[in-house]
C-alpha positions as CSV (number, residue, x, y, z in Angstrom):
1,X,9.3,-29.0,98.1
2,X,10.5,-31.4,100.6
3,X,14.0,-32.4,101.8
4,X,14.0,-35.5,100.2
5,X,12.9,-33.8,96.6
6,X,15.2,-30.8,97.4
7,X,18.5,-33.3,97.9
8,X,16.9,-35.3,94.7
9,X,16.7,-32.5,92.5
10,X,20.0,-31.4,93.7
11,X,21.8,-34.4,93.2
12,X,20.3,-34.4,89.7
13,X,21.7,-30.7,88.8
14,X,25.1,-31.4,90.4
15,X,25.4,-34.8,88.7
16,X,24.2,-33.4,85.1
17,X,25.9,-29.5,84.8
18,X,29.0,-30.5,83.3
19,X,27.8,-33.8,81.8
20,X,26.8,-33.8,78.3
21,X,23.4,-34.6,78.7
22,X,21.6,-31.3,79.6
23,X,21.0,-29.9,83.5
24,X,18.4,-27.9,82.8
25,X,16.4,-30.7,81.1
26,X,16.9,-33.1,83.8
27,X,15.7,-31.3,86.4
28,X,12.1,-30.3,84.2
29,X,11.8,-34.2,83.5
30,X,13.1,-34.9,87.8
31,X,10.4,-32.0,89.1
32,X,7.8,-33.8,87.0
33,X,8.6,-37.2,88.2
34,X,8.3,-35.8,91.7
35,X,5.4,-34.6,91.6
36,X,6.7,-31.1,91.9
37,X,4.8,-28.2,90.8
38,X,6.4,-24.6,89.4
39,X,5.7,-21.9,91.7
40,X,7.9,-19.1,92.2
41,X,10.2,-20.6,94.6
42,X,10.9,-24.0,92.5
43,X,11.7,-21.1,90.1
44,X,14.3,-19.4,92.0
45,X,15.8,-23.2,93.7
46,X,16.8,-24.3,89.7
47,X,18.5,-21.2,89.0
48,X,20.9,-20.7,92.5
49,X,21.8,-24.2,92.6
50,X,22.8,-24.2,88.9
51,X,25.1,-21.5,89.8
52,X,26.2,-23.0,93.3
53,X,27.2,-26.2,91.2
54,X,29.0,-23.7,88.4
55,X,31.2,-22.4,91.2
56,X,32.9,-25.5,92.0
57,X,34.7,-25.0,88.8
58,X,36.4,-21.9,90.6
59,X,37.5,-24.6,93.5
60,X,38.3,-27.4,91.3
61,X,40.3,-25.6,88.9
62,X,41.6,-22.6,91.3
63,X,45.2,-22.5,90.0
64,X,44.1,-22.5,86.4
65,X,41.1,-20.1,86.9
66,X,43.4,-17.5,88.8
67,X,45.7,-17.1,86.1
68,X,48.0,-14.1,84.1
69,X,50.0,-15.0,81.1
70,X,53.5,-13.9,82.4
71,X,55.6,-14.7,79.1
72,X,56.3,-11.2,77.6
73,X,54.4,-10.0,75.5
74,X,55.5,-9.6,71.7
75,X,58.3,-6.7,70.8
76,X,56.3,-3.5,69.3
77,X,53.1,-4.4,71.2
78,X,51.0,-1.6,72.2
79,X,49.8,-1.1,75.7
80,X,46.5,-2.2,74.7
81,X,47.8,-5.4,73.4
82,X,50.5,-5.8,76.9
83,X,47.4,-5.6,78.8
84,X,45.1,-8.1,76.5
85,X,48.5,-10.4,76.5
86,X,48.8,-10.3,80.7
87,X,44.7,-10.6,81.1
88,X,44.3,-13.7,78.0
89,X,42.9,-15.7,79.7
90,X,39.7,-14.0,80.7
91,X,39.8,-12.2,77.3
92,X,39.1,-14.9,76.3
93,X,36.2,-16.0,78.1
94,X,34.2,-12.8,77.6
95,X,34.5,-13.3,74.1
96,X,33.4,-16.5,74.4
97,X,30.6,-14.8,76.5
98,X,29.9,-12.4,74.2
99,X,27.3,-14.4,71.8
100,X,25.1,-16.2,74.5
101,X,25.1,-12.7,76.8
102,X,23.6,-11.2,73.3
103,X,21.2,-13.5,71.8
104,X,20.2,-14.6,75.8
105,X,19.3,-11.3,76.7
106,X,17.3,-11.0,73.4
107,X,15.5,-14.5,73.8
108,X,14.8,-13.8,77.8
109,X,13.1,-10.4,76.7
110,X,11.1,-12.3,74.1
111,X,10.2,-15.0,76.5
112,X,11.7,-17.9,74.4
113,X,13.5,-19.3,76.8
114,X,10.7,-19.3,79.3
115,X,8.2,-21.0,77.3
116,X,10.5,-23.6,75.6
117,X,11.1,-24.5,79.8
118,X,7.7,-25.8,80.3
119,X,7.6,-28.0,77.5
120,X,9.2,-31.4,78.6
121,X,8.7,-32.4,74.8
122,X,10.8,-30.2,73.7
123,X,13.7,-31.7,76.1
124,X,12.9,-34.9,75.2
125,X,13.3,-34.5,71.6
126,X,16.4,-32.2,71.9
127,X,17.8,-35.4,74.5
128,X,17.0,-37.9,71.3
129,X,18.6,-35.8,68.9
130,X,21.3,-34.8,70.4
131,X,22.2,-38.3,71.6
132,X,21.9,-39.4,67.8
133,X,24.4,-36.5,67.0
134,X,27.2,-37.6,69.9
135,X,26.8,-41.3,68.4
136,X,29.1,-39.7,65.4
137,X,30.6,-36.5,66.7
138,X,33.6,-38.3,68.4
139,X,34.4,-39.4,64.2
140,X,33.5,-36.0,62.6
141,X,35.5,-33.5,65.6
142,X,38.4,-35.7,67.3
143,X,41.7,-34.0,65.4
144,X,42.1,-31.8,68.4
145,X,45.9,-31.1,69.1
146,X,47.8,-30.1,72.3
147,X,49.7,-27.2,70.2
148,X,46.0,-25.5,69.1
149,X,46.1,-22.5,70.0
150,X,42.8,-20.8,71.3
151,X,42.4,-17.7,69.6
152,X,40.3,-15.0,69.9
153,X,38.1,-16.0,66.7
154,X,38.2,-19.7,67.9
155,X,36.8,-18.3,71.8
156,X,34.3,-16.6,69.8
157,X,32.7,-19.5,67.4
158,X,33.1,-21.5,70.9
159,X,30.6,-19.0,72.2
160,X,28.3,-19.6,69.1
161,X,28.1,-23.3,69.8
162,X,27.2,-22.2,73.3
163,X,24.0,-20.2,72.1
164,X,22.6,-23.5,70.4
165,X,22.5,-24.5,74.2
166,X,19.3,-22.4,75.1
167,X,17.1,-25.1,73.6
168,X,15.9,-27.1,76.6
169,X,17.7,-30.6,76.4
170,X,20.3,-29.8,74.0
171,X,23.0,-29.4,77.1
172,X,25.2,-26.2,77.4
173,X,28.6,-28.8,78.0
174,X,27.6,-30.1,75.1
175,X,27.6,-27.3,72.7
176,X,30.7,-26.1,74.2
177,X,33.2,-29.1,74.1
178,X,31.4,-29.6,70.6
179,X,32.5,-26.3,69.8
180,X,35.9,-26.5,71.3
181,X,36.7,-29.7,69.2
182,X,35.3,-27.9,66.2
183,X,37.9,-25.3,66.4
184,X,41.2,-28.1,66.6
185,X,41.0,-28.2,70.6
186,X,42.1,-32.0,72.5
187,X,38.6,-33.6,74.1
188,X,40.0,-32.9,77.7
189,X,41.0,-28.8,76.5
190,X,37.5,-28.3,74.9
191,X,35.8,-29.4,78.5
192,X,37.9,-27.7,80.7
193,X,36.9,-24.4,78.3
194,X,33.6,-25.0,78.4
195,X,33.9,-25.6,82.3
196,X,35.5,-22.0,82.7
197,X,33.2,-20.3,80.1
198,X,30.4,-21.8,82.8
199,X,31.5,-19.1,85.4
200,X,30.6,-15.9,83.4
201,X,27.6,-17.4,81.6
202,X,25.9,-19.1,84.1
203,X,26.7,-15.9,86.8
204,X,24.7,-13.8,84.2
205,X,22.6,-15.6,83.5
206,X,21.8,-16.4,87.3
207,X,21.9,-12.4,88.2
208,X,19.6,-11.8,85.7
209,X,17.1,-14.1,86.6
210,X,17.4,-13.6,90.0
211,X,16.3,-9.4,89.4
212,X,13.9,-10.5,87.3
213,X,12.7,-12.7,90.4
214,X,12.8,-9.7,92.6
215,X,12.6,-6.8,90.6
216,X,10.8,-8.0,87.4
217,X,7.2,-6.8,86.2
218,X,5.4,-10.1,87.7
219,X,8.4,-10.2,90.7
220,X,7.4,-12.3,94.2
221,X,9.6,-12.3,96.8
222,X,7.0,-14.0,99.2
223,X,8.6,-17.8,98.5
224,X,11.7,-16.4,100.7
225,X,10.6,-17.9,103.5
226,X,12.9,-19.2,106.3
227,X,11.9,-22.5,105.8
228,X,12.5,-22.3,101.7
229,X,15.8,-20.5,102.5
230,X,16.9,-23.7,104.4
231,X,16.2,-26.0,101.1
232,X,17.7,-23.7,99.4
233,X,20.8,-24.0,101.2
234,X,20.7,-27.9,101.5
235,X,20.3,-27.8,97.9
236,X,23.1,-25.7,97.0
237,X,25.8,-27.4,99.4
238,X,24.5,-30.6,97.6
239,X,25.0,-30.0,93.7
240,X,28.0,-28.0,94.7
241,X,29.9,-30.7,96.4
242,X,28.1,-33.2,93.4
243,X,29.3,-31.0,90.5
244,X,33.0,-32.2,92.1
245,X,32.8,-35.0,92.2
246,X,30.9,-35.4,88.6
247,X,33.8,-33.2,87.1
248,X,36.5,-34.9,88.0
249,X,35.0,-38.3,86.7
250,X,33.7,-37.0,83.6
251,X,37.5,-35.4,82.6
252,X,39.1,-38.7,82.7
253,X,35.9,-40.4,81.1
254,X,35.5,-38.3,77.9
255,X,39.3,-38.5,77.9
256,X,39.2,-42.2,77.5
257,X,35.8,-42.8,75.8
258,X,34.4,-39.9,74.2
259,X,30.9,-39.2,73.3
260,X,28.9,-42.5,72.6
261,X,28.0,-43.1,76.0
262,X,26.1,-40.4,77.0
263,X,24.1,-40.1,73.4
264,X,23.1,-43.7,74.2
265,X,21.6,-42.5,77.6
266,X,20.4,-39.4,75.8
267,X,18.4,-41.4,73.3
268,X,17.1,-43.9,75.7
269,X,15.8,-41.0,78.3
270,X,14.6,-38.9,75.9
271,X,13.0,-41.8,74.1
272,X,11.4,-43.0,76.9
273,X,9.9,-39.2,78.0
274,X,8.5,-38.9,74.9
275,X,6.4,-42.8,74.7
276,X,5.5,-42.2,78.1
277,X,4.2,-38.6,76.9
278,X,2.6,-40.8,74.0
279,X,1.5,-43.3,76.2
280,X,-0.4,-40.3,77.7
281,X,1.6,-40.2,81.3
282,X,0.8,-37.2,83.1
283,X,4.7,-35.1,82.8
284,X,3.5,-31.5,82.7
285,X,4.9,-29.6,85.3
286,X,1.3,-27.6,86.7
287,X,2.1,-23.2,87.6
């Protein structure tokens, strides 16, 4: 790749992880417009920066990331419960986890997930329908209320919404604020959850990938050249510092407006991928 596709493609992850509209599918439908082909190191580029945009959660949010619940804990509790009670927050993110680390370590051993990532169809059709779905979702899920409390079972459904994510195009934000507003939570609590569930799911998701890169049964290291290294950096500095900026934007925008924006742009990306598929434009990323 080139510095101007690297910064590109960057720009596009940074600009799309937390939006509603599906990273991952974005950047299959940007390396296609750029003419840029999958090898081994294109591979390993969309994976880190995914995560290098994930981690400016952890800087955006550092106060509410690096928390302990300091109210006491309920009279009678057993040490087990003091220590779930101190450590909720996280407890509750890995049961969140839990569902997407189970059925994603079962797809990625099956190779689902890696063959549904070369078909730019399938993201354009998951855009279109999904974009459909968000036109009404703002009706069917906004009763969220400040005094919801997010249990344990309520983390857990969350993390079920989160699994529907692994279709290409359907958009891992998506699922997740979905979710979070499915289980009573305000618009701007059900993003900032699915922001946080980001770190552990996208960090294992990210370490497995990268052993598989290095360590797996059809592993190359050879693309970790100096000069790749050096777009790999560019590129990760990029959708980091983009991810900030998007996040804070997108907060006060779903906030305000909801849903029906982005499954407008949804529908009229996805729609347009798929005539010009139709139409029979050349889209197929070549290995």
């Amino acid at each position: 790749m080139t510095t101007i596709q690297t910064i590109i493609i960057a720009i596009v992850e940074g600009l799309t992880e937390f939006l509603p509209v599906s990273s991952t599918g974005h950047m299959i439908i940007a390396q296609n417009l750029l003419g840029v082909e999958s090898d081994a190191f294109v591979k390993a580029f969309t994976i880190i920066i995914q995560f290098a945009a994930i981690l400016s959660v952890v800087v955006l949010y550092w106060s509410k990331f690096f928390q302990l619940n300091n109210t006491p804990a309920p009279e009678g509790s057993s040490a087990l419960q003091q220590f779930l009670h101190k450590w909720d927050f996280y407890w509750k993110l890995i049961v969140a986890f839990i569902p997407a680390a189970v059925i994603g370590l079962l797809a990625k051993m099956t190779g689902v997930i890696d063959q549904l990532l070369e078909r730019v169809e399938v993201v354009a059709f998951m855009l279109v329908v999904g974009g459909v779905f968000m036109l009404f979702c703002d009706k069917i899920f906004n009763k969220g209320s400040e005094e919801t409390q997010l249990t344990e079972k309520k983390a857990f459904n969350i993390g079920l919404f989160q699994c529907i994510a692994m279709i290409p195009g359907v958009s891992r934000s998506m699922a997740t604020i979905v979710g979070g507003m499915a289980q009573g939570l305000t618009r701007k609590r059900a993003a900032e959850f699915s922001f946080f569930l980001a770190v552990p799911t996208m960090a294992a998701a990210t370490g497995l990938d990268v052993l598989q890169l290095f360590f797996g049964s059809e592993a190359d290291s050879s693309w970790a050249t100096s000069e790749n290294l050096v777009q790999l950096a560019i590129g990760c500095v990029v959708s980091f510092v983009v991810a900030i900026a998007a996040m804070k934007g997108f907060v006060s925008f779903l906030t305000k407006y909801g849903f029906k924006a982005f499954g407008w742009y949804r529908i009229v990306v996805g729609g347009a991928i798929l005539a010009m598929i139709l139409c029979n434009v050349p889209l197929q990323m070549v290995d």
